[in-house]
MARGU-899926 format. One line per field, with one value per residue (C-alpha): residue number from 1; chain; z, x, y. Coordinates in nm, 4 decimals. Layout:
BEGIN
k = NUM | ...
c = A | ...
zz = Z | ...
xx = X | ...
yy = Y | ...
This chain:
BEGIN
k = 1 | 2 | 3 | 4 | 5 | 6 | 7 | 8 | 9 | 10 | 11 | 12 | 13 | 14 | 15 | 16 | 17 | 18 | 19 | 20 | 21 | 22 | 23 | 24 | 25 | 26 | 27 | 28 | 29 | 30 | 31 | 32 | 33 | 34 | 35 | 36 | 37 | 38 | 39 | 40 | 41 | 42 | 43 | 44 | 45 | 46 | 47 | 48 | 49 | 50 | 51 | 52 | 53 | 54 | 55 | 56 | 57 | 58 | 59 | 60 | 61 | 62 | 63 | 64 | 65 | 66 | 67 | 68 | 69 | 70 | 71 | 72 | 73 | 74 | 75 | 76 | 77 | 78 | 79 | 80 | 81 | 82 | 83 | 84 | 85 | 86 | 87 | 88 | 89 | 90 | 91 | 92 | 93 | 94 | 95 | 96 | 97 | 98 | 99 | 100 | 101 | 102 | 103 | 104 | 105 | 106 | 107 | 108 | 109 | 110 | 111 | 112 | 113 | 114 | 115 | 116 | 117 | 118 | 119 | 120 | 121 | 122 | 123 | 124 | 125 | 126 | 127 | 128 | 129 | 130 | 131 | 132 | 133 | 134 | 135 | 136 | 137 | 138 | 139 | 140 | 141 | 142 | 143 | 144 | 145 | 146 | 147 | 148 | 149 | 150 | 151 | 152 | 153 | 154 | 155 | 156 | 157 | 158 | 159 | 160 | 161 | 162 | 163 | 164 | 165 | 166 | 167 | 168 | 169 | 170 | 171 | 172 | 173 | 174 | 175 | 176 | 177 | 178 | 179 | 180 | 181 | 182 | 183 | 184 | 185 | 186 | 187 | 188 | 189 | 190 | 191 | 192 | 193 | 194 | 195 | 196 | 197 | 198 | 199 | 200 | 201 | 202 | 203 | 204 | 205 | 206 | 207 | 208 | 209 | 210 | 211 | 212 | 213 | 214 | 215 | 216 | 217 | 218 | 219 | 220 | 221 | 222 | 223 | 224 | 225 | 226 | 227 | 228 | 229 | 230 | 231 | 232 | 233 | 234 | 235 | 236 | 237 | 238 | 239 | 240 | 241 | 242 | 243 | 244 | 245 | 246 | 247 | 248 | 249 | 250 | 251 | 252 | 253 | 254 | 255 | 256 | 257 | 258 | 259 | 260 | 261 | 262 | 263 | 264 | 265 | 266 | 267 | 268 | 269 | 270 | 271 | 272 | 273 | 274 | 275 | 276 | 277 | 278 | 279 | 280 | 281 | 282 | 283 | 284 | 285 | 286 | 287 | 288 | 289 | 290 | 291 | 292 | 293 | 294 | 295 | 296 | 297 | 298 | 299 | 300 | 301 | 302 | 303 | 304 | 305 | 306 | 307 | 308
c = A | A | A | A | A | A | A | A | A | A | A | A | A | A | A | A | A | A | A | A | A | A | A | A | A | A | A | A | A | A | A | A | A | A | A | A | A | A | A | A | A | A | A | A | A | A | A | A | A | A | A | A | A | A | A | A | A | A | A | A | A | A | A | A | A | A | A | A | A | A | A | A | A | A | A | A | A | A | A | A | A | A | A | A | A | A | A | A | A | A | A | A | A | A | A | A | A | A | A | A | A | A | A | A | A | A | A | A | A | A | A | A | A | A | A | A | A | A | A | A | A | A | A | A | A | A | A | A | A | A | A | A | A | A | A | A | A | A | A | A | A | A | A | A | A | A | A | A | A | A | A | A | A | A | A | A | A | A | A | A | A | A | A | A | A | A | A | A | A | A | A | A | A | A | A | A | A | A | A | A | A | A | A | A | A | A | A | A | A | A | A | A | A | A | A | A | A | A | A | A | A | A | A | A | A | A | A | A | A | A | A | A | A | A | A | A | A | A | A | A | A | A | A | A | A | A | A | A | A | A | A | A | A | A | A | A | A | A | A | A | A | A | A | A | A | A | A | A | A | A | A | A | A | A | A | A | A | A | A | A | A | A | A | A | A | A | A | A | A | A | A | A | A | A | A | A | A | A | A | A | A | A | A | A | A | A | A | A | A | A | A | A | A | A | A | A | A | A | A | A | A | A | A | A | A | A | A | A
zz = -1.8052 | -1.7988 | -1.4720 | -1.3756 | -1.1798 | -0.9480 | -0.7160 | -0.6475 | -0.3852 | 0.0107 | 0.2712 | 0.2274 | -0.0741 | -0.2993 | -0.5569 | -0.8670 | -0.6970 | -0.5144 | -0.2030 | -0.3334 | -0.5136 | -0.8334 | -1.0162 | -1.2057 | -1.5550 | -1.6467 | -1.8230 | -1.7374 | -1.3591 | -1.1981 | -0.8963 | -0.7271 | -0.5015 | -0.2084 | -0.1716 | -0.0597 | 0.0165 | -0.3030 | -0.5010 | -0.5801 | -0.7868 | -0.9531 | -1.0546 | -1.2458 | -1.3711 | -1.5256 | -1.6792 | -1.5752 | -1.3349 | -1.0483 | -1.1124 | -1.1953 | -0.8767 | -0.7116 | -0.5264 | -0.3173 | -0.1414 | 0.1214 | 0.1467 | 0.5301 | 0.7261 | 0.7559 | 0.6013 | 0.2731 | 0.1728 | 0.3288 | 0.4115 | 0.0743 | 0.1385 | 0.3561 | 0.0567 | -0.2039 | -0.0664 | 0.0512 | -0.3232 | -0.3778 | -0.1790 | -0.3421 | -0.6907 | -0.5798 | -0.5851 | -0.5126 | -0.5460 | -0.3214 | -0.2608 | -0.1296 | 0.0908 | 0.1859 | 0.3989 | 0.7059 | 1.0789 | 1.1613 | 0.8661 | 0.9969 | 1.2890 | 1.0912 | 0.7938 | 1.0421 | 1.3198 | 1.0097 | 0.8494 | 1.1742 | 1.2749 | 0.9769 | 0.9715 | 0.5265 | 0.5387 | 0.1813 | 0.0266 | -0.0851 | 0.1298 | 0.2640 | 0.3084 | 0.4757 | 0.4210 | 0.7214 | 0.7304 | 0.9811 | 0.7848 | 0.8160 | 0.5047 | 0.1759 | 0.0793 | -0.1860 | -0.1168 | -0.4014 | -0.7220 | -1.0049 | -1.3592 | -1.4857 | -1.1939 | -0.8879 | -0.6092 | -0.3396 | -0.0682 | -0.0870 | 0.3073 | 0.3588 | 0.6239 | 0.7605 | 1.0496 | 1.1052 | 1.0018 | 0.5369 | 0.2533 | -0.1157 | -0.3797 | -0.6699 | -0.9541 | -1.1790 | -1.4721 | -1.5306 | -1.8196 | -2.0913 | -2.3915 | -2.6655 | -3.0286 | -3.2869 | -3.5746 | -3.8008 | -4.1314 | -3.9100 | -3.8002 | -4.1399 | -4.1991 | -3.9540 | -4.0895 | -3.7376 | -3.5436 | -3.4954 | -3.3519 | -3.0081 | -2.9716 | -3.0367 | -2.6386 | -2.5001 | -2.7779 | -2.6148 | -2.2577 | -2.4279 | -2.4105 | -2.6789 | -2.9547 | -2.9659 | -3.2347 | -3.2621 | -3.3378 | -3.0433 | -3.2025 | -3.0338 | -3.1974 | -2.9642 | -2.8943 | -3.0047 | -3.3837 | -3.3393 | -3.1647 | -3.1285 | -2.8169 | -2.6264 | -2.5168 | -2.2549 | -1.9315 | -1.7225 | -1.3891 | -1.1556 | -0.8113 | -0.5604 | -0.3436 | -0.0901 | 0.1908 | 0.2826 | 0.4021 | 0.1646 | 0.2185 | -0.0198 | 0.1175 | -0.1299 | -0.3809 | -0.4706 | -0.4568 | -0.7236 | -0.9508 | -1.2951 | -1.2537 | -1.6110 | -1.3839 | -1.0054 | -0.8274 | -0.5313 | -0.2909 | -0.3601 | -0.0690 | -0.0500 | -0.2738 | -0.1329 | 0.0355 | 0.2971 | 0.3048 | 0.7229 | 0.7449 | 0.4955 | 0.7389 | 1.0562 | 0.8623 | 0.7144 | 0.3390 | 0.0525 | -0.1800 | -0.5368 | -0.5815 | -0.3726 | -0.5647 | -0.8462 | -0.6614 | -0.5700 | -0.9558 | -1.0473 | -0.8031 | -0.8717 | -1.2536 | -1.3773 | -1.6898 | -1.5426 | -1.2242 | -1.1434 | -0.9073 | -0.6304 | -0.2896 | -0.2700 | -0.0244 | -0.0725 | 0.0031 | -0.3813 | -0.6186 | -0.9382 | -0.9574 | -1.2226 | -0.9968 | -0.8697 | -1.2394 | -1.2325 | -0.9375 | -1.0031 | -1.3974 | -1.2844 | -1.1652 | -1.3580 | -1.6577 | -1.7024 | -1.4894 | -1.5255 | -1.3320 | -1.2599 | -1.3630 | -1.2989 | -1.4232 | -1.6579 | -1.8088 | -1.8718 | -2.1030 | -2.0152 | -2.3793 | -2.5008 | -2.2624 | -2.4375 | -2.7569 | -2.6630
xx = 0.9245 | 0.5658 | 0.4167 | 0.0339 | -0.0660 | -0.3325 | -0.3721 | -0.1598 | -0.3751 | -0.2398 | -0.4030 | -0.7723 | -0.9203 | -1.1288 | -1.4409 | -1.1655 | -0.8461 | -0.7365 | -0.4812 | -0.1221 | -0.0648 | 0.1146 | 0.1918 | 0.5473 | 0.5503 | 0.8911 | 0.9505 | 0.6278 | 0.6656 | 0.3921 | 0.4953 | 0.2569 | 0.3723 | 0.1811 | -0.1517 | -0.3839 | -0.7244 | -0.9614 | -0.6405 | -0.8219 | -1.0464 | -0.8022 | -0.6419 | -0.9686 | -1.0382 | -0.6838 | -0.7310 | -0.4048 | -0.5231 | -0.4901 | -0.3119 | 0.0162 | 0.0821 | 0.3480 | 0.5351 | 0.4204 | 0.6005 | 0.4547 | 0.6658 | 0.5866 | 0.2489 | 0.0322 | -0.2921 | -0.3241 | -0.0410 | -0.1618 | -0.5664 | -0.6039 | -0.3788 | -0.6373 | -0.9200 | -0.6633 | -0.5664 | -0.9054 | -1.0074 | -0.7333 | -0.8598 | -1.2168 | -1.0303 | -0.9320 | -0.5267 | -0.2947 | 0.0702 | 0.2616 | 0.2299 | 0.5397 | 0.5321 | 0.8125 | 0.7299 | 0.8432 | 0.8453 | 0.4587 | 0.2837 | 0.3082 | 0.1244 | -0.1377 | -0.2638 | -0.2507 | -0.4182 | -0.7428 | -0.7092 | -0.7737 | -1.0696 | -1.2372 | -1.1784 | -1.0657 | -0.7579 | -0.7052 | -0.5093 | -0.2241 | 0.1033 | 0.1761 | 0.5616 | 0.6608 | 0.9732 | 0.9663 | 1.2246 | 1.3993 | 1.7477 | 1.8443 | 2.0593 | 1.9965 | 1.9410 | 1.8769 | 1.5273 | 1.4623 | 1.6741 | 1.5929 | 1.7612 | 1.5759 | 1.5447 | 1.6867 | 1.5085 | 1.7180 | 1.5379 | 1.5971 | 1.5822 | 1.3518 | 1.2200 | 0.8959 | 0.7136 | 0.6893 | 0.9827 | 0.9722 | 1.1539 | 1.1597 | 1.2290 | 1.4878 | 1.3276 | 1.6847 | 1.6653 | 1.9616 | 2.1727 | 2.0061 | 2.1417 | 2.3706 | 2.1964 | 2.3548 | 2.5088 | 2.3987 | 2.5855 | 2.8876 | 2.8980 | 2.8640 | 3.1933 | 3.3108 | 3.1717 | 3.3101 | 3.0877 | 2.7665 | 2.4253 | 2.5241 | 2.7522 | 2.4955 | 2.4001 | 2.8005 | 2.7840 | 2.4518 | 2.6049 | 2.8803 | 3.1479 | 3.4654 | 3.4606 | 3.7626 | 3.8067 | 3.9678 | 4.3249 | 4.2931 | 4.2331 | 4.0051 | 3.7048 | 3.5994 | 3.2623 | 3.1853 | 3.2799 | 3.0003 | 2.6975 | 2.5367 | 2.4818 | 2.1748 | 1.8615 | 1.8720 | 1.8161 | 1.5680 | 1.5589 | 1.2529 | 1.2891 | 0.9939 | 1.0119 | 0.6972 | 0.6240 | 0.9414 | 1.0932 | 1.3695 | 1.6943 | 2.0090 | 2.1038 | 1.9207 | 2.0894 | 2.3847 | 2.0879 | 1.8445 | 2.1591 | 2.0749 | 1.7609 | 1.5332 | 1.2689 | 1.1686 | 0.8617 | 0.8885 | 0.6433 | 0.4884 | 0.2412 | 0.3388 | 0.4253 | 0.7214 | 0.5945 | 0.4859 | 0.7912 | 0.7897 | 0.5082 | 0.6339 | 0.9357 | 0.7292 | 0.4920 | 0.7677 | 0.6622 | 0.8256 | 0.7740 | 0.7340 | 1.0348 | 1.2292 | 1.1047 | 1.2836 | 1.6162 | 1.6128 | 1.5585 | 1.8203 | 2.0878 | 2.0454 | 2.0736 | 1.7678 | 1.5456 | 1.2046 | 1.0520 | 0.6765 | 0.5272 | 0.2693 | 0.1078 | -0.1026 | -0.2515 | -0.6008 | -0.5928 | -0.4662 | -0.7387 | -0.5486 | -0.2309 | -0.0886 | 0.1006 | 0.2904 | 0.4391 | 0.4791 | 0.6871 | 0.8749 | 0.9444 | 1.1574 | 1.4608 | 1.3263 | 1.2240 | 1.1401 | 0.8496 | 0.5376 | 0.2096 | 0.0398 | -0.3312 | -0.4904 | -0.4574 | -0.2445 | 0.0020 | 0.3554 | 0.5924 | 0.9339 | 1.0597 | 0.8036 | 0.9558 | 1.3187 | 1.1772 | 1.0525
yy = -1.2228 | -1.0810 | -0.9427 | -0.9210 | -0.6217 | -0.7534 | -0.4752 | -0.2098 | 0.0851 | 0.0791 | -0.0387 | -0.0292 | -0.1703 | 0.0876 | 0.0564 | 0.0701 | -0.0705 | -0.3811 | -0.4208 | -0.5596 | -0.8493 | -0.9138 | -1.2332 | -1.3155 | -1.5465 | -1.6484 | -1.9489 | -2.0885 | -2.0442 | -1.8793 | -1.6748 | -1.4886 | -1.1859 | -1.0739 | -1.1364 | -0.9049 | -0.9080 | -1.0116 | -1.1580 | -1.4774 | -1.2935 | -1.0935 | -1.3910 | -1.5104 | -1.1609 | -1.1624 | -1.5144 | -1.6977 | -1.9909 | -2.0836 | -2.4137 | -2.2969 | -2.1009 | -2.3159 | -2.0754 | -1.7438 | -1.4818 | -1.2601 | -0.9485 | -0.8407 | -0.9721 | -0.6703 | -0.7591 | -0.5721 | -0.8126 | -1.1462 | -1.1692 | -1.2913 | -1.5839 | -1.7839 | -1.7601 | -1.8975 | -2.1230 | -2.2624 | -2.2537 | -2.4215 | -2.6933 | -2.6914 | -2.7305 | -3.0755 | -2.9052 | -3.2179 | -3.0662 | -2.8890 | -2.4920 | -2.3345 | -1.9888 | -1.7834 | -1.5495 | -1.3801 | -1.5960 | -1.6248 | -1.7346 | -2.0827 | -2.0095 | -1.7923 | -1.9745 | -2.3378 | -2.1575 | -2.0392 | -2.3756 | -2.5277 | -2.3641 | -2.3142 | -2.6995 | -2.5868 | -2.8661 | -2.9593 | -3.2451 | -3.0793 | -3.0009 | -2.6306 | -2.6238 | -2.2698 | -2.1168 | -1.9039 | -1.5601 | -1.4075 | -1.3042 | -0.9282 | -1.0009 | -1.0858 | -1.4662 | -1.7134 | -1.8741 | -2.0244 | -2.1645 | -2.3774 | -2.4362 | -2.1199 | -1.8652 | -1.7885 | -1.5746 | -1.3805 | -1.1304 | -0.7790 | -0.6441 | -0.3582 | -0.0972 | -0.0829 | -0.0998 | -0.4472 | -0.7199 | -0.7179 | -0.8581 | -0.7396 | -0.9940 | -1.0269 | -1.2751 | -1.3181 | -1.5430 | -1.7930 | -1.7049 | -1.8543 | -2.1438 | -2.0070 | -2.0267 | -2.2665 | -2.0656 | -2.3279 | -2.1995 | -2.1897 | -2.5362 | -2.6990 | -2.5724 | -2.8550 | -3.2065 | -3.3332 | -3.1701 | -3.3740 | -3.3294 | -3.4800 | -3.1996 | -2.9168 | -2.9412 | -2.8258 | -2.5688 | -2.4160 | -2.4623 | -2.1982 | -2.5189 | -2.4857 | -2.7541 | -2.9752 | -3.1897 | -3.5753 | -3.3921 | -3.1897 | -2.8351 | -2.6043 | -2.4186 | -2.1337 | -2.1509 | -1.7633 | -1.8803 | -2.1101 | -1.9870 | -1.6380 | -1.4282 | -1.6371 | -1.3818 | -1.1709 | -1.2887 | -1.0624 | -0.9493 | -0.7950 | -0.6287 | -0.6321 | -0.3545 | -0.3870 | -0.1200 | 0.0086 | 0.3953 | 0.5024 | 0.3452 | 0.3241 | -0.0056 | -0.2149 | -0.0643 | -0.2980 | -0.6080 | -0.4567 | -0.2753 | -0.2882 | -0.4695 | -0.4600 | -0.3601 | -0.2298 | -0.2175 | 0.0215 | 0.1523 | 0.5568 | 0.5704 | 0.9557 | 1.2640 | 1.4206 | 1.6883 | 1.4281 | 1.3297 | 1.3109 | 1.1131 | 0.8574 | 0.7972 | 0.7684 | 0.5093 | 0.3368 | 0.4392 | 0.6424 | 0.8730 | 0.8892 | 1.1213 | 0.8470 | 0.5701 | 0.7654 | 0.7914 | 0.4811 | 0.3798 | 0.6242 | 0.5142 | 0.1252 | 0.2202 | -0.0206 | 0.0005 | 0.0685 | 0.1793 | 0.0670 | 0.2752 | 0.1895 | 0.1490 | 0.4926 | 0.6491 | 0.6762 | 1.0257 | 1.1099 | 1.0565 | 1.1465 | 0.8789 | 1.0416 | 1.3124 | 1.0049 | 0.9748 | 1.3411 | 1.3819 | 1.0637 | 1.1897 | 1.4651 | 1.1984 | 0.8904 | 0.9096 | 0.5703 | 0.5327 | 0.3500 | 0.3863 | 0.0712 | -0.0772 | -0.3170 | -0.6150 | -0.4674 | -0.7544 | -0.5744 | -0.7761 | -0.7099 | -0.7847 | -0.5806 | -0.2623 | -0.3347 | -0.2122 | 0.1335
């Protein structure tokens, strides 16, 4: 997995920092995650195309996560796109992007299939042979989802010295021995499948946690994530205000982190009232660590983070 920080700052887009949007690369899917005002040029900034984009989720509708939607996709349309772009997205995006579409009369050729939200609980939304996608409920303001990106376990490697030992074994059985599948042989005696193959790579996981107050019950969804994103709007010592905007603090970012037991914590969301970041890190150090403070367009290679 390798994320793309697009733009990380709260609501109100500044001279060095973009509203939220991130996009996902994991076995050459492109998944782009929120989309804030001024995305479309992040995405040519950070030089990863447009054209892959297939899928996008939109955590919660307030605008610093979706006025950037209508621009994409309008370029979109003025790229000639012809395949389908998929949106999940809470109940009302339908209505939104058709309702800008419509008058700007910016209909392109390509089809818009919403996946509209409403669950309180956590679903599957998406699944392929790679990935799998589930929501991760939050609390804000307005209705939100997180997102859980888990990739499938991966194929078992060949132990190629191994198998020579058995002339029986031929190359149109090297595809059950990835799949983790026993060999049996023609006189019915097993081979287990760990005396042939070696542990397969580690599949990664990544937790989106958009604007959200602090709450413990997403906990069991993101435990022992590789990485989490959570919302810092706040230091602590606005603590109060955090809860009656529906935001957290750093130092509950890091609790959060601690509590769901995962490898890395990626802070962000500020207010624009702090103009030094780093006392996010700071406060957030002192439970967690492992915490990293965004930039953007920053490209963070999960396999890369395994080896510090």
């Amino acid at each position: 997995m390798e994320l793309v920080i697009l733009g990380f700052n709260s609501a109100i887009p500044t001279k060095r920092t973009s509203p939220t949007a991130q996009l996902l690369i994991s076995n050459d899917r492109h998944f782009l995650i929120d989309c804030g005002e001024g995305t479309q040029v992040q995405i040519r900034k950070s030089k990863t195309g447009f054209s892959k984009i297939n899928h996008i989720f939109i955590s919660h509708l307030h605008g610093d996560h979706v006025f950037g939607l209508i621009g994409l996709i309008s370029s979109f349309s003025l790229l000639g796109r012809d395949t389908p772009l998929n949106i999940y997205a809470p109940k009302g995006i339908k209505e939104l992007i058709n309702t800008q579409l419509k008058l700007t009369h910016s209909w392109g050729n390509f089809a818009l299939n919403f996946v509209e939200l409403t669950s309180e609980k956590s679903e599957l939304i998406y699944e392929d042979s790679k990935i799998e996608v589930h929501t991760i409920p939050l609390k804000h303001r307005i209705y939100a989802n997180g997102f859980l990106f888990s990739e499938k376990t991966k194929l078992r490697k060949l132990d190629i010295e191994k198998i020579r030992q058995y002339p029986e074994i031929e190359i149109c059985d090297y595809r059950n021995l990835k799949a983790g599948k026993d060999f049996i042989g023609q006189d019915g005696k097993v081979i287990e499948n760990h005396l042939l193959t070696l542990t397969p790579e580690h599949s990664y996981s990544y937790a989106f946690c958009s604007d959200t107050m602090y709450d413990v019950d997403i906990v069991p969804i993101i435990k022992n994530a590789d990485v989490l994103y959570h919302e810092a709007t706040f230091l602590d010592e606005m603590k109060e205000l955090a809860f009656k905007t529906g935001h957290s603090t750093a130092l509950q970012a890091a609790q959060i982190a601690k509590k769901a037991e995962v490898k890395y914590l990626i802070l962000g969301h500020f207010s624009n009232r702090y103009e030094d970041i780093s006392v996010f890190k700071t406060e957030a150090d002192t439970v967690f660590p492992n915490t990293i403070l965004p930039e953007e367009l920053i490209k963070i290679d999960f396999k890369k983070l395994d080896r510090i």
